[in-house]
C-alpha positions as CSV (number, residue, x, y, z in Angstrom):
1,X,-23.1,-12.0,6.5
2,X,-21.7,-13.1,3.3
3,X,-21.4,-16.6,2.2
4,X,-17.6,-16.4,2.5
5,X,-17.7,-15.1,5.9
6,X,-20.1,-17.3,7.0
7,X,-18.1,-20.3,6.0
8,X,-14.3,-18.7,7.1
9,X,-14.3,-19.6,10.7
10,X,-11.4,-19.2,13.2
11,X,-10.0,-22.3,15.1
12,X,-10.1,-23.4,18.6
13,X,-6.2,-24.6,18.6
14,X,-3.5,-24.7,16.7
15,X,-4.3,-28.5,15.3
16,X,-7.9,-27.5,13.5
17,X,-6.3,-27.1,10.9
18,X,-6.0,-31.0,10.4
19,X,-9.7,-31.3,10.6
20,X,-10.1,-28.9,6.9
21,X,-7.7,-30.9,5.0
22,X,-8.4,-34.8,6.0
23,X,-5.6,-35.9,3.7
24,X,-2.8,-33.8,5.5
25,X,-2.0,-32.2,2.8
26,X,-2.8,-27.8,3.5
27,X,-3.6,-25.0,1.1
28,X,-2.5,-21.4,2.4
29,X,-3.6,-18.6,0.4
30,X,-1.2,-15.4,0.3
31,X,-2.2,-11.8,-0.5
32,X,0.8,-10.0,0.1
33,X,4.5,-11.2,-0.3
34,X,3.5,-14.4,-1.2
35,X,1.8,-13.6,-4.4
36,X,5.4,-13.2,-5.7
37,X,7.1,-16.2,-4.5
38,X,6.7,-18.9,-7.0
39,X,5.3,-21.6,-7.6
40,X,1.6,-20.9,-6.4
41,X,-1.8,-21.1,-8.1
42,X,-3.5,-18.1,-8.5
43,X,-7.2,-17.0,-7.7
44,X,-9.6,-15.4,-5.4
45,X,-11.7,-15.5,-2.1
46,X,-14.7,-14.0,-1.8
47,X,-16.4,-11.4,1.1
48,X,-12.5,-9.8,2.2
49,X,-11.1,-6.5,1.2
50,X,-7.7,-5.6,0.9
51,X,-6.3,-3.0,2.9
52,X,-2.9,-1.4,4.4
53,X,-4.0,-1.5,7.8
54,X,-1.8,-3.7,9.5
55,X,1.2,-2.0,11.4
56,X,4.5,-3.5,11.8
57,X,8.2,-2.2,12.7
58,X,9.0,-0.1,15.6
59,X,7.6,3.4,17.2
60,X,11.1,4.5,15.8
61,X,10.7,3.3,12.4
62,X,7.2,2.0,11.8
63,X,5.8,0.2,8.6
64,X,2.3,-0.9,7.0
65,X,1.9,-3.9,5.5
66,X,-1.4,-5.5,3.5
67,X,-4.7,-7.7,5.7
68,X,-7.9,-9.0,4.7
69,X,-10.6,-7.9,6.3
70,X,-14.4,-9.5,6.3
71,X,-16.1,-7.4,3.5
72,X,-19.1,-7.1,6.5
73,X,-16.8,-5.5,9.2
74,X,-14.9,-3.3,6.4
75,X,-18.8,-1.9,5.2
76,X,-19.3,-0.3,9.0
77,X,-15.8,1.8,8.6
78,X,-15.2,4.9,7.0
79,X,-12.8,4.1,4.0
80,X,-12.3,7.0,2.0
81,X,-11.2,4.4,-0.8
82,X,-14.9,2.7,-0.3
83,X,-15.9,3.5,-3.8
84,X,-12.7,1.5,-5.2
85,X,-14.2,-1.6,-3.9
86,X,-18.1,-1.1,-4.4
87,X,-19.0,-3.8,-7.2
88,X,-16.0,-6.3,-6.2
89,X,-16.3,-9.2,-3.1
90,X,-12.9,-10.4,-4.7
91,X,-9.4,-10.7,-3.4
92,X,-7.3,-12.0,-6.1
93,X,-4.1,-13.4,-4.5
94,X,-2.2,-17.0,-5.0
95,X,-2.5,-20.1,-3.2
96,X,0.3,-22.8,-2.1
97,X,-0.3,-26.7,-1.7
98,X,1.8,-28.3,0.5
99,X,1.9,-32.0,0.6
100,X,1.3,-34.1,3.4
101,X,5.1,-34.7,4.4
102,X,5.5,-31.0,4.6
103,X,1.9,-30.2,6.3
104,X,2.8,-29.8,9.9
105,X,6.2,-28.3,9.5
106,X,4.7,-25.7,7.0
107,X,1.6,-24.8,8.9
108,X,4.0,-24.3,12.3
109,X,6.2,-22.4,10.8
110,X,3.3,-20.2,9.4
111,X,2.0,-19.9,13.1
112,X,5.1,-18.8,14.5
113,X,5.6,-15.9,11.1
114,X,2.1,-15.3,10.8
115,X,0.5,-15.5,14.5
116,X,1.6,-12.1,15.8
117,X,-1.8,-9.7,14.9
118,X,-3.3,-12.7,12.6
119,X,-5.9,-15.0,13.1
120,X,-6.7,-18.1,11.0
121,X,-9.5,-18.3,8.9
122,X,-10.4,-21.4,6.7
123,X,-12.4,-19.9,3.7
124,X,-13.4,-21.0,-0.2
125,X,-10.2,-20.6,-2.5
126,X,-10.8,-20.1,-6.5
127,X,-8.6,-21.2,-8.7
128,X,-8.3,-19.4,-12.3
129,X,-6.3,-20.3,-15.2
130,X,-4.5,-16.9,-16.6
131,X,-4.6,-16.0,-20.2
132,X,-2.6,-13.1,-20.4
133,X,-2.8,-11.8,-24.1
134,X,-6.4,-11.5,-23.6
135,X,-6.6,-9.9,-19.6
136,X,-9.7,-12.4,-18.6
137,X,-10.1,-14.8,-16.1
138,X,-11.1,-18.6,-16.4
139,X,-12.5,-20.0,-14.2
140,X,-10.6,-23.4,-13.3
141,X,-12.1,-26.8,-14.0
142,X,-11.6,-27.8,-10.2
143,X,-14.2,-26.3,-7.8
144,X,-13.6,-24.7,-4.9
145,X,-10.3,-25.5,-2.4
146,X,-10.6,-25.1,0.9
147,X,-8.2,-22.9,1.7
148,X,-6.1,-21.6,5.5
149,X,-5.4,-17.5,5.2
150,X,-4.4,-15.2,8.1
151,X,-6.3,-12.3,8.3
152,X,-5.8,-9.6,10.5
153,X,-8.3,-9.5,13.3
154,X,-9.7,-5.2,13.9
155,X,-9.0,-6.9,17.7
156,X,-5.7,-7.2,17.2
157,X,-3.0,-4.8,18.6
158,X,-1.3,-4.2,15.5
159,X,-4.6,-3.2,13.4
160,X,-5.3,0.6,12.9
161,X,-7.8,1.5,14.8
162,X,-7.6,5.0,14.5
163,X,-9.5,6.1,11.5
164,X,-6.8,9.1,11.1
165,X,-3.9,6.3,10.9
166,X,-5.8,4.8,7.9
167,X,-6.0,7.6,6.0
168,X,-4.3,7.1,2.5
169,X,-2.4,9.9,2.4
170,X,-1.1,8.8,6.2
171,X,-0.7,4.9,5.0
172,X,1.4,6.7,2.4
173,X,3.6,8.8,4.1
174,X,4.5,5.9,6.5
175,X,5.1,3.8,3.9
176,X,7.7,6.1,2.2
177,X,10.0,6.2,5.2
178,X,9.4,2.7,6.6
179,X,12.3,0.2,6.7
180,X,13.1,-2.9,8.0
181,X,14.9,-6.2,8.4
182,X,13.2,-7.5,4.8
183,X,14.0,-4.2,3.2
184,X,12.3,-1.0,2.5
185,X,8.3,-0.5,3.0
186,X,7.9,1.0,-0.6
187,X,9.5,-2.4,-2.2
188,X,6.9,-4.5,-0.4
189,X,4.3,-2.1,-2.0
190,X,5.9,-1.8,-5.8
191,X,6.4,-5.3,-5.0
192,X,2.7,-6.4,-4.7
193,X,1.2,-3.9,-7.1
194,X,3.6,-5.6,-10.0
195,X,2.7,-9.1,-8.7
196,X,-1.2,-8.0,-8.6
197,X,-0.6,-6.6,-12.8
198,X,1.2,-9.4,-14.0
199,X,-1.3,-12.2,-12.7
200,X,-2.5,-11.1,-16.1
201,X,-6.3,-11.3,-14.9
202,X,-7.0,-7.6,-14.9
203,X,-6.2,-7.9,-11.0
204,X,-4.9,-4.5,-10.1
205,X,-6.2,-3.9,-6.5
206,X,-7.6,-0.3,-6.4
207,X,-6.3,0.6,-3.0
208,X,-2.7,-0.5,-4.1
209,X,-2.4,1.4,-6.7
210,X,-3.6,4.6,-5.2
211,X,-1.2,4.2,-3.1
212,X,2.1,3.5,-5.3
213,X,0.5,7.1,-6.2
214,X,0.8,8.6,-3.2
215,X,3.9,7.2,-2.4
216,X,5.6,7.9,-6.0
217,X,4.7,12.0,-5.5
218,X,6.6,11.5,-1.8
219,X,9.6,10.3,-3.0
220,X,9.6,12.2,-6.3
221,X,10.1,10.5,-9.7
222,X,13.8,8.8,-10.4
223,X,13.7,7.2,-7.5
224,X,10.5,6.0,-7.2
225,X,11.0,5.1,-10.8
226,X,13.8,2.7,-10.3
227,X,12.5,0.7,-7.4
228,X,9.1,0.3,-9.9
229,X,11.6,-0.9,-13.0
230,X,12.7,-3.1,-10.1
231,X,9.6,-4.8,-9.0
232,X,8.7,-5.3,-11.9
233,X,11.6,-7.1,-13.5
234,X,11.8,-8.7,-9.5
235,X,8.0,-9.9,-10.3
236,X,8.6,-11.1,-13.8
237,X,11.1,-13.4,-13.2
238,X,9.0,-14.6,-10.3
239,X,5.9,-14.9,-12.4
240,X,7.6,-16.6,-14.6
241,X,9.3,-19.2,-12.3
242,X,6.1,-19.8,-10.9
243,X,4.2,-20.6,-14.3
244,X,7.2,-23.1,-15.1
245,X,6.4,-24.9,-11.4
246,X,3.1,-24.9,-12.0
247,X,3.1,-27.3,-14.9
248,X,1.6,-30.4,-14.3
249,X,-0.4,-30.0,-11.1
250,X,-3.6,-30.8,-10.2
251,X,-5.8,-28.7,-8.2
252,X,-8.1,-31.9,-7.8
253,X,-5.6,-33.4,-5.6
């Protein structure tokens, strides 16, 4: 196993949680929608993958939205994208702190969002400093947070276990036509692959962008060309809301 999966482990109840973060306050790393809703910290975990495999919406109108999954479980499937993912044990994504007051609320409101086809996972959390005129990564001068994620279990219900479903080209073509209470399937994806560029790290997830691809030949060019322009002026702002809320925080705390 790697060393992040060795040290991500799943909790008993729903008041572990407490015994990860002694002073009450709770760190919740996102790697989907959250990435663009400011003001988080950005970074990595190590030993997860990102993948579209997590199903959501109806039979009528179904959807796929982004899990992690343990870099040592993902190895035994057949991923046609396997090669995108070879020389990387990263998952680049943001992190939120939410002080003590907030703690319990917060982390029962996750439950209740999150719980359905996730499981909780306490793992390592790096934070970087961004420098986007130059593309790198810094590491922070803070080590390591301790950090809650959901990841979605290949035991849960909503997970695709048929290989066929995770095809990219099927992901894609799901994607295209899904919609839903929080808006169209191809947003979310737009969404995250704009909020995954503008990090400004050189964070573009492999498997994201091959499938805005995919889904940008489905729906044919002007209209898959406006809801990019729109992601990305979406994700700006957000990026750059969540650099002005960052000021002044310490990750030691």
């Amino acid at each position: 196993m790697s060393s992040a999966a060795n040290e991500a482990q799943e909790p008993t109840d729903g008041r572990t949680w407490r015994q990860y973060f002694p002073k009450g306050d709770l760190w919740v790393f996102g790697y989907g929608s959250l990435i663009w809703k400011p003001p988080p910290h950005y970074g990595y975990i190590d030993g997860y993958v990102r993948r579209f495999w997590q199903a959501r919406g109806t039979p009528e109108q179904p959807g796929r939205v982004v899990t992690v999954i343990e870099r040592d479980f993902w190895e035994t499937l057949d991923d046609p994208l396997a090669h995108l993912d070879a020389e990387t044990t990263r998952v680049w994504g943001a992190a939120y702190h939410i002080p003590a007051s907030h703690a319990e609320e917060v982390h029962d409101y996750l439950d209740v969002r999150e719980i359905d086809g996730y499981s909780v996972h306490y793992t390592p959390f790096h934070p970087v400093t961004t420098t986007a005129s130059t593309n790198t990564d810094q590491p922070g001068s803070t080590s390591p947070i301790t950090c809650m994620v959901y990841i979605g279990q290949p035991t849960n219900p909503q997970f695709l276990r048929d290989s066929a479903r995770r095809e990219p080209q099927d992901v894609a073509e799901v994607i295209s036509r899904g919609h839903g209470q929080s808006g169209k399937n191809t947003e979310y994806l737009y969404l995250l692959e704009k909020a995954l560029e503008g990090i400004g790290l050189g964070t573009a997830d492999g498997h994201v962008t091959d499938l805005v691809k995919r889904v940008r030949e489905i729906e044919g060019g002007g209209e898959a060309r406006r809801e990019e322009e729109k992601a990305e002026r979406d994700v700006r702002e957000a990026l750059a809301e969540g650099a002005e809320g960052r000021k002044d925080v310490d990750l030691s705390e």
